[in-house]
N, C-alpha and C positions, 0 to 999 in steps of 0.2 A: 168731424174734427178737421179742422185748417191746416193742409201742410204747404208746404214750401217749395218748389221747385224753384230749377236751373235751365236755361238752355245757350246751348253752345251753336255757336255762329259760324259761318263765311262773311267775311268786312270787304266784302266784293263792290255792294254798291250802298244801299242801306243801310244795314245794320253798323252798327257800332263799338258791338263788343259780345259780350253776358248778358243774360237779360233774366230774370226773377220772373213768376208768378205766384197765383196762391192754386189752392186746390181743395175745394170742401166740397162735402155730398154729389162729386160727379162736374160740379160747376168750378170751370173756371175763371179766373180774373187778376185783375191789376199787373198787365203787364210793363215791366217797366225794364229800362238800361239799368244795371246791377252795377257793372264794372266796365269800362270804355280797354278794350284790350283788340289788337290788332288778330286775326284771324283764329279766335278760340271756338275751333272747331269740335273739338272734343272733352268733357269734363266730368271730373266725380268730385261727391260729396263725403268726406270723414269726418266724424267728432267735430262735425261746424266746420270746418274750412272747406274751404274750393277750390280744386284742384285742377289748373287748365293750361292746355296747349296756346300759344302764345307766340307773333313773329313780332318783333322789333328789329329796325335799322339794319336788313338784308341777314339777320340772321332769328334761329327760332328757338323755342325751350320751353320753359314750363316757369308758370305763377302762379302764385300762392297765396287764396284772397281768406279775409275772415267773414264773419257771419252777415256783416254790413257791406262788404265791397270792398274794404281797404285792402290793397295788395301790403301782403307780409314780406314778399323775398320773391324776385325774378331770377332765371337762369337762362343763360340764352348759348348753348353749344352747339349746334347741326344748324344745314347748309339749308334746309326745307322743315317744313311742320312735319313731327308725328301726326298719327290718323288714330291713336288711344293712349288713355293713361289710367293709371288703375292704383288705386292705393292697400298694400298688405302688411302689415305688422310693423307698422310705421315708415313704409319703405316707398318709395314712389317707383312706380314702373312706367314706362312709353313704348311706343310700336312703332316705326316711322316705314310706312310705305314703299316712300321713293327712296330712300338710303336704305332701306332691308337692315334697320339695325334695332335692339333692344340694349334700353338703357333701365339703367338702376340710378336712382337719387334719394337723398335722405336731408332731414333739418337738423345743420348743427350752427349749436348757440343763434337760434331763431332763421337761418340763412342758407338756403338751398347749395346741397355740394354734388355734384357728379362725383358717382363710385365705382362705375363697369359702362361696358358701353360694346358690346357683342355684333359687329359687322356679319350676319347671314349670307348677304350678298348682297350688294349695289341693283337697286331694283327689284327686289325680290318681292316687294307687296306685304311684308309682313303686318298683319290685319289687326291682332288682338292679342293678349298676352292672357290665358288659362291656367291658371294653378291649380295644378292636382298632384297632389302629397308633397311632395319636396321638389319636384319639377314645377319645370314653365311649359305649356303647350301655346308655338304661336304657328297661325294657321298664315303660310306663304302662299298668297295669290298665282302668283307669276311661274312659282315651283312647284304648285300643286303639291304641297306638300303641308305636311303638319311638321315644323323642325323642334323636336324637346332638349330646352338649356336645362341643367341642374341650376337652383337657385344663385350659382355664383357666376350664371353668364356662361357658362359652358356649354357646346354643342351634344349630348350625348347618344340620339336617336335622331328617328325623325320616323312618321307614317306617311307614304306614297296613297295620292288620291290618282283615279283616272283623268287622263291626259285631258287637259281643258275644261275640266272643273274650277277650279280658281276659287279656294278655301278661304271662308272669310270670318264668319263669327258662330260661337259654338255656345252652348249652356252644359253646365253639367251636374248630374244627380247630385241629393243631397249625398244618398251615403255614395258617391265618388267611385262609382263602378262604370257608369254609361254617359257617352258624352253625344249629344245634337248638335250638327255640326250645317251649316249653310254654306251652299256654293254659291258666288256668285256671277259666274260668268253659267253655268248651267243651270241655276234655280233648282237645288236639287237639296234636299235634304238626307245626310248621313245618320245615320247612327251606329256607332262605335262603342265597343267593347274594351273599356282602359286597360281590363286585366291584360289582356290578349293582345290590346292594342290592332286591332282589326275591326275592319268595316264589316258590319254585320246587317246591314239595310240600304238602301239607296230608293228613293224617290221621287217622284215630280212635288213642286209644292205650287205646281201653276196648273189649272183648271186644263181637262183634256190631255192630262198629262203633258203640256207645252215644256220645251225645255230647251235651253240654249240661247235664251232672248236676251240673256246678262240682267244687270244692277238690281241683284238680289240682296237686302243691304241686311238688315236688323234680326234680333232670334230673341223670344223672351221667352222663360215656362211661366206655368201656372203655378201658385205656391203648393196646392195640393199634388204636382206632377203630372196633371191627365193632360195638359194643352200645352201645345207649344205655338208662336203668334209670330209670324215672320212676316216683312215688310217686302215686298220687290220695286224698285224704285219707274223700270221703263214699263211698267203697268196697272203703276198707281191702284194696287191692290195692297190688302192687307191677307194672308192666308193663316188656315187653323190645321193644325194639325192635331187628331187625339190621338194618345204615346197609349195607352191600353185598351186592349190586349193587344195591339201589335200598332204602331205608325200609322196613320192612314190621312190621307188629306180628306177634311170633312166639308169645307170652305172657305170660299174666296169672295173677300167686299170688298169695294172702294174704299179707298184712305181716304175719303174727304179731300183731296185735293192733289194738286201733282208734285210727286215726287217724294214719297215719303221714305224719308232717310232715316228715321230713330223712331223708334216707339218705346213705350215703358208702361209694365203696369202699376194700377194703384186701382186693387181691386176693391169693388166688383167694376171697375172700368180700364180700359185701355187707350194711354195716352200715344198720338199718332201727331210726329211733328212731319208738313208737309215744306222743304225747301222752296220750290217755285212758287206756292200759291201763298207763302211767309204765311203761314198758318199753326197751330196746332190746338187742337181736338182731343176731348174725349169721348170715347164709345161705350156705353154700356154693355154689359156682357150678359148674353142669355144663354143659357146652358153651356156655356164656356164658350160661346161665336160671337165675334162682335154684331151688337143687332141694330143700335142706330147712332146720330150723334146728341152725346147728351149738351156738349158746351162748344165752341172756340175763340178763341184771340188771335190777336194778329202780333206775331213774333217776327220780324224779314229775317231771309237765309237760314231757318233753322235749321239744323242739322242733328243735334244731340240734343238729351235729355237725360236729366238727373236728381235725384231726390234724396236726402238724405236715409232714409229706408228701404231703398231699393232694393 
């Protein structure tokens, strides 16, 4: 079956914008310019639209393209790009890094409105926005922190990581008990107890136990829960973790090229988008490790990836 992907860019030197591909049996192909938008770094798919971070004219915000490319509604509020965006019960969410803030947006009468807009801290790195129950968990780089809003933008907690780990993106169980969480300045994978809200493991997820090399970017599981697929970007590896009976790092390949910033899967393969080498790849998967490359195109500056089925 043919699906559809998305990838989100840096407009540094090449690239242009969004860019489409397809995806059938492992093989990919027809890459093309989707949508021409300045620095759509980051992007998700709902109900047919697409959902992307976006700078125009010294300031940045968030576009809203349909299923063809055409932009629906731009919004452009903050000073720098968010680094994610996530769409939940019709609500648009963003992460912005260098401003440490968490935004809330929504479509009225077809046209993007800012509704909250929660300042963390100035620089704080805030990495990714988690929804688990009626909270937000967003994983603070810079704070080594995990800071939890109530969904109305509210600070209410926050989980404390060890000093110089620098917390970046997490997956979380289906039933919503245990959350995998990736360092990025340590290369370290957590796992965490939401009841509890404690750290209940800590690992290396770089070969020989290495740890502290930084640009450990990307975290995806497996749909049946046994594997988790983490990206490290300054050792263009891709690593496996299998989560039973207990975490353990099982393997680490090469990403197919340098720099791989995003992965995604679309099983039985693992898609690996590589930044430097404007690449992305899929990898077949043998007993849950990635074993070789089954396809690639050539995407420049990828960064993200996105599928309507993710």
């Amino acid at each position: 079956m043919k699906k559809i992907g998305y990838a989100g860019t840096y407009t540094e030197s090449e690239s242009k914008g969004v860019y489409s591909f397809e995806l059938e049996d492992g093989v990919l192909s027809n890459p093309k310019l989707f949508a021409e938008i300045c620095n759509p770094k980051y992007l998700c798919v709902d109900h047919g639209r697409i959902y992307t971070l976006a700078d125009y004219a010294g300031s940045s915000g968030v576009t809203v393209l349909d299923s063809k490319g055409k932009e629906i509604s731009s919004l452009y509020y903050e000073n720098k790009t968010s680094c994610f965006i996530a769409v939940k019960d019709h609500m648009i969410y963003t992460a912005n890094y260098h401003e440490g803030t968490v935004s809330q947006l929504c479509m009225d009468n077809g046209q993007l409105q800012l509704v909250s807009r929660t300042c963390i801290r100035n620089k704080a790195g805030a990495h990714q926005i988690l929804f688990w129950k009626d909270l937000m968990l967003v994983p603070c780089l810079f704070l080594d922190r995990i800071v939890i809003l109530n969904m109305q933008g509210i600070i209410v907690s926050e989980l404390v990581f060890p000093e110089g780990t620098g917390p970046r993106h997490g997956v979380i169980t289906k039933d919503q008990k245990t959350l995998y969480l990736v360092s990025e300045l340590s290369n370290e994978l957590f796992t965490i107890d939401l009841e509890s809200m404690k750290i209940i493991r800590q690992i290396s997820i770089l070969a020989d136990g290495l740890t502290h090399v930084k640009d450990t970017a990307a975290i995806r599981m497996s749909s049946d829960e046994q594997y988790l697929y983490i990206s490290t970007r300054t050792q263009d590896v891709i690593s496996t973790v299998r989560i039973h009976p207990q975490t353990e790092l099982i393997d680490t390949v090469s990403g197919g090229g340098q720099h791989p910033r995003d992965i995604l899967l679309a099983e039985p393969y693992l898609l690996v988008g590589n930044r430097f080498t404007d690449n992305l790849l899929s990898m077949t998967l043998k007993d849950g490790v990635p074993a070789e490359v089954k396809s690639s195109i050539r995407i420049p500056e990828i960064v993200s990836i996105a599928m309507e089925d993710e």
